[in-house]
C-alpha positions, -999 to +999 in steps of 0.1 A: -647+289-464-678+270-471-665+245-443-664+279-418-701+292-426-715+253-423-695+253-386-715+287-379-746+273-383-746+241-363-733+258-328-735+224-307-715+203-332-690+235-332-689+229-295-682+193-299-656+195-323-639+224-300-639+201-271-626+176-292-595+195-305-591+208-266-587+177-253-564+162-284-541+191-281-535+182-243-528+149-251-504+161-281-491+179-253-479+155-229-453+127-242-471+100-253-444+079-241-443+086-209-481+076-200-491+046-186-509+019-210-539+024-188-536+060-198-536+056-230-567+037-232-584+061-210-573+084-233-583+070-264-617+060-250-625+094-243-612+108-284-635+081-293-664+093-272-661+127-285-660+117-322-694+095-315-710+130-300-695+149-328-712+124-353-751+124-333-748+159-331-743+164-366-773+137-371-795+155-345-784+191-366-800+174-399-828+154-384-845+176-357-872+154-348-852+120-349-862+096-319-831+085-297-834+050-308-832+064-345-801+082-339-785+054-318-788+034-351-780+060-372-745+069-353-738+033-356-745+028-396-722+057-400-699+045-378-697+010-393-699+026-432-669+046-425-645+010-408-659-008-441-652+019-462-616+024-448-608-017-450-615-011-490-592+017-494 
């Protein structure tokens, strides 16, 4: 519930996060199997782009006046915490 009422009040990173389970549940959609390597990494490019938005939007939600350079290296500490983080675990 409290996830729901956070969602409500950030509408652009509720947008993101829609697009983002849009496009996943198309490629759930199709057999995996069937596409083409070249597909795949098209289509794994693409998730990853979305989770990246996802993330600056969220930033940009906190941080209103951030700069784009701030955010650039913002999106990429997180990024990078999260891969160390995941190594340890």
């Amino acid at each position: 519930m409290v996830l729901r009422n956070k969602l409500k009040k950030t509408g652009r990173t509720v947008f993101r996060v829609n697009e983002c389970f849009l496009k996943l549940k198309g490629a759930l959609q199709v057999n995996l199997k069937k596409l083409k390597p070249e597909e795949k990494v098209n289509l794994s490019i693409n998730m990853t782009d979305v989770c990246v938005q996802v993330c600056a939007d969220g930033i940009r939600d906190q941080n209103r006046n951030i700069t784009e350079v701030q955010l650039r290296e913002e999106v990429r500490r997180r990024i990078m915490h999260q891969k160390r983080r995941h190594c340890e675990v």
